[in-house]
VEXDOFI-365628 format. One record per residue (C-alpha): x, y, z. Coordinates in steps of 0.001 Angstrom, whole numbers, plus 500000, padded with zeros to 6 digits. Last residue first. Layout:
<recs>
X,Y,Z
...
</recs>
This chain:
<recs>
884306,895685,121254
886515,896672,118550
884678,894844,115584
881546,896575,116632
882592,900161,115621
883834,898863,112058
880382,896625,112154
877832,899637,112641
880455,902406,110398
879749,899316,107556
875869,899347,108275
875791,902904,108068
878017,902639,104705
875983,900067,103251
872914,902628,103546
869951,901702,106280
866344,901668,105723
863877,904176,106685
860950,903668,109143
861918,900742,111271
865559,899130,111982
866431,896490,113706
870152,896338,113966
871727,892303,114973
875240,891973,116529
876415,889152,116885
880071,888012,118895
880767,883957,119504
882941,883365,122787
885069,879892,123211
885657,878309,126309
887933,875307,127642
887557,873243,130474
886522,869799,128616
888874,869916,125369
886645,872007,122420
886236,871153,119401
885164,872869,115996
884735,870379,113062
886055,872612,110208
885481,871610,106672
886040,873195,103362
885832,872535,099408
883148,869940,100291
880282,872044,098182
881756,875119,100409
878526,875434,101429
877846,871930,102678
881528,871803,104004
881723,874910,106141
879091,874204,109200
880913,876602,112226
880450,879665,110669
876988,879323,110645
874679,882306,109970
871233,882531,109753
867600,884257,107874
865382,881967,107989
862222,883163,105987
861637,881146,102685
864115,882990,100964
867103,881443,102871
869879,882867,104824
872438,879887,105856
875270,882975,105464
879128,881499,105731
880914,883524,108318
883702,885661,108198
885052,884270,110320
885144,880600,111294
885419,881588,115206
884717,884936,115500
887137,887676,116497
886381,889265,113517
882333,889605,114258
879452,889125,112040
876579,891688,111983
873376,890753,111344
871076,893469,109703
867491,893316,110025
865408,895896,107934
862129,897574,107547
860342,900140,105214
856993,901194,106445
853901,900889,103896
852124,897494,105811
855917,896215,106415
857952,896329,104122
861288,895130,102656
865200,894686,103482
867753,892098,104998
870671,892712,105825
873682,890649,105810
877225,891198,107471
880926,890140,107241
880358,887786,104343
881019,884652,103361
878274,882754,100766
876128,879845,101666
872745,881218,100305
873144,884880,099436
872420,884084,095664
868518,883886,096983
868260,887784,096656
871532,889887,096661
875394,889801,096664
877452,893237,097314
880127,891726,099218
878839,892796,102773
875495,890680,101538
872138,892409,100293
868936,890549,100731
865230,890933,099703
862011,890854,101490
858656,892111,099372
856135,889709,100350
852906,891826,100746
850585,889398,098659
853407,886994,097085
850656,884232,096900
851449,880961,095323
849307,878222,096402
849414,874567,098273
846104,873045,099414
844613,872274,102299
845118,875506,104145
846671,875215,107847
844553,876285,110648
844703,880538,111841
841243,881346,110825
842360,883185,108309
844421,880210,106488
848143,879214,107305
850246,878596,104450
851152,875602,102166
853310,876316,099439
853293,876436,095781
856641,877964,094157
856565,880872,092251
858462,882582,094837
859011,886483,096297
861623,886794,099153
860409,886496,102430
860477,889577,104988
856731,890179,104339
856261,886824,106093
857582,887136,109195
860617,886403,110080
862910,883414,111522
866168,884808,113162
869034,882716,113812
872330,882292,115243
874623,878530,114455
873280,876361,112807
872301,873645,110745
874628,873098,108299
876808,870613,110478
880712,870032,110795
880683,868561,114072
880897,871017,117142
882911,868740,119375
882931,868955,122573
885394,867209,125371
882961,867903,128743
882070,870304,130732
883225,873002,127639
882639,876279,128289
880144,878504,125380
880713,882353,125896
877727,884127,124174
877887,888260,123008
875056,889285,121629
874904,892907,120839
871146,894021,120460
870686,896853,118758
867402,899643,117751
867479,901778,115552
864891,904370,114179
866651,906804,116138
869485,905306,117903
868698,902416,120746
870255,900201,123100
870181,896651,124054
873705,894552,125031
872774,891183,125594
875361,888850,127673
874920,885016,127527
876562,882383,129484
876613,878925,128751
877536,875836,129917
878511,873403,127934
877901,869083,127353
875516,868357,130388
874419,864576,129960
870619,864369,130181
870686,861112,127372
869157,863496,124932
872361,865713,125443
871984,869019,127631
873384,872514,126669
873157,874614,130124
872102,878254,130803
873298,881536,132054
871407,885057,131480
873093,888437,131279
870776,891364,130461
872768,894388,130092
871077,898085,128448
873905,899967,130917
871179,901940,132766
868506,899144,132494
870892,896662,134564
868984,892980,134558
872008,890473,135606
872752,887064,136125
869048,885888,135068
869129,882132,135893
869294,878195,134534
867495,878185,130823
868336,874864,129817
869222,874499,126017
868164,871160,124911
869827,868392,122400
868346,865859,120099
869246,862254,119687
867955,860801,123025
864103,860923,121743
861056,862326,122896
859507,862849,119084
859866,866206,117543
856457,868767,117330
858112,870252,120566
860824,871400,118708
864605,869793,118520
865577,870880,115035
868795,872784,115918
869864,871380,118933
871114,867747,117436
873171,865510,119470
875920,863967,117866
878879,865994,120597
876919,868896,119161
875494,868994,115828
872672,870863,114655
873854,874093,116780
872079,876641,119102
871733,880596,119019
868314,881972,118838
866191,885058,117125
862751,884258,117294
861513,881132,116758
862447,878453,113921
861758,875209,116106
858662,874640,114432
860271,874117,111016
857431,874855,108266
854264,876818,109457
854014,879337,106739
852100,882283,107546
848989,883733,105724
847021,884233,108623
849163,884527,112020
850362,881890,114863
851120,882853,117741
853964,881005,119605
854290,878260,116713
854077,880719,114298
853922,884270,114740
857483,884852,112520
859524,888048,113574
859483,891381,112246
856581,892661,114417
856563,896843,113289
855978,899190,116026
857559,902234,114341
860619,901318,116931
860863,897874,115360
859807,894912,117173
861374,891538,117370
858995,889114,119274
861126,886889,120548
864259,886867,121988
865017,882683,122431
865795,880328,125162
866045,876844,123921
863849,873509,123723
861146,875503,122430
858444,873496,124772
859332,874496,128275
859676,878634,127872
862559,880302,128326
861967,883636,126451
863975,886769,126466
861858,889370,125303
861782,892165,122504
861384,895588,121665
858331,896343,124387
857452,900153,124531
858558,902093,127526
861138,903944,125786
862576,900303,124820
861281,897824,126599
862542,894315,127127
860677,891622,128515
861953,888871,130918
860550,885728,130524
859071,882364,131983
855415,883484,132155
855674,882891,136186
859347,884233,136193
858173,887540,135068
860941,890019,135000
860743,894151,133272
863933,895172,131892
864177,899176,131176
866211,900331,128189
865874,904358,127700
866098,905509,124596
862770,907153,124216
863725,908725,127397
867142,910035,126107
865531,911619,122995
862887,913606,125312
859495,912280,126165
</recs>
């Protein structure tokens, strides 16, 4: 297969499993998942183009040696803790029926156009008490480079009602990963045993855990946590085979740049919109929107297998980003 070929973005539909899966070259990078009992669509699995998984089993599929903390972590999403008081974040389907959390409605596949690497996919942001709050409509951008391969995300959120995005640290685009991705702890935790059922008692094991973080302003490790920054990637191996997410923030953004909710433990976010927690108070922004009006959030996320990427590759990524 030639370099174009093993390029080539081909979108392959399955309204039965509730998905569309994306191939890169013929081999599956990701899909776009609407299933009933995430309460939001998601991309999930992330793949690398050395075959790598770099996103969390668990609920979906659970693995050995996972953590199963915070069911609704899955894939790589975009909802909000705080919408109008309705929570979108932590709705899972380990949560309780209840009118205080939010879903994201999956409503149709706009678009599936291989050549130009487009999925567009609409959906709806529904209260607890089945009110409609936004509509949304989603473009993702896939294409590949080598050992790269991008998603651009861009997500235009209209008001159908007055919105407000209440100051909230739980938010707003999200990855969880797998466990090599973590950063190392001496903390006890509870992980899943080999035969997939949680263990009964907490340990520390750092077996294969080698995930670290490097900010746009030259931060690392846990000191990440509720900084700015343009960008964040995040760094380690896989099994031998050095792997990396990047997240790329855009200037156009609201709340830019954004503060990083990028933990050790294996959620790896940002949230522009919830500035008061990491500002320790210093800041808050309660975003609103008037019923009618839109705004657009920009991501762009690099998954990378192989080698790893330099700051100044990830700086040409967001310099050529921040135009689009």
């Amino acid at each position: 297969m030639d370099q174009k070929g093993k390029n080539a973005v081909q979108f392959v539909g399955n309204p039965a499993e509730k998905k569309v899966d994306v191939l890169i070259g013929g081999d599956l990078f990701t899909s776009y998942i609407y299933p009933d009992n995430i309460a939001k669509p998601t991309l999930y699995p992330l793949i690398t183009s050395t075959g790598k998984r770099l996103t969390r089993g668990f609920p979906l599929d659970p693995q050995p040696g996972e953590r199963f903390d915070h069911p609704h972590h899955v894939g790589f999403w975009l909802n909000y803790g705080d919408v109008n008081g309705y929570d979108f974040w932590n709705n899972s389907f380990s949560e309780p029926d209840n009118h205080k959390f939010g879903v994201i409605r999956h409503e149709k596949v706009v678009r599936a156009d291989g050549k130009k690497g487009l999925l567009e996919v609409t959906a709806k942001w529904v209260s607890g008490d089945q009110e409609d709050l936004l509509a949304e409509t989603t473009q993702f951008y896939f294409s590949a480079s080598g050992n790269t391969r991008q998603i651009d995300r861009i997500t235009t959120l209209k008001a159908l009602t007055d919105v407000a995005f209440n100051d909230n640290k739980e938010g707003l685009i999200g990855i969880r990963v797998i466990r090599a991705l973590e950063l190392p702890s001496d903390s006890p935790e509870f992980y899943l045993g080999a035969d997939g059922k949680p263990m009964k008692e907490k340990t520390v094991n750092n077996d294969g855990v080698t995930g670290n973080y490097l900010s746009s302003e030259g931060l690392t490790g846990g000191g990440v946590w509720g900084t700015r920054g343009k960008w964040m990637y995040l760094y380690g191996r896989v099994d031998g085979d050095p792997v990396s997410l990047t997240l790329i923030d855009h200037p156009s953004n609201v709340g830019y740049p954004t503060y990083w909710h990028a933990r050790g433990y294996g959620l790896f976010a940002a949230n522009p919109l919830g500035q008061k927690i990491f500002s320790e108070g210093r800041e808050e922004l309660n975003f609103s929107l008037k019923k009618g009006e839109s705004v657009t959030f920009r991501y762009r996320l690099l998954v990378q297998g192989g080698n790893g990427l330099s700051k100044q590759e990830i700086d040409r990524s967001f310099e050529e980003f921040s135009k689009k």
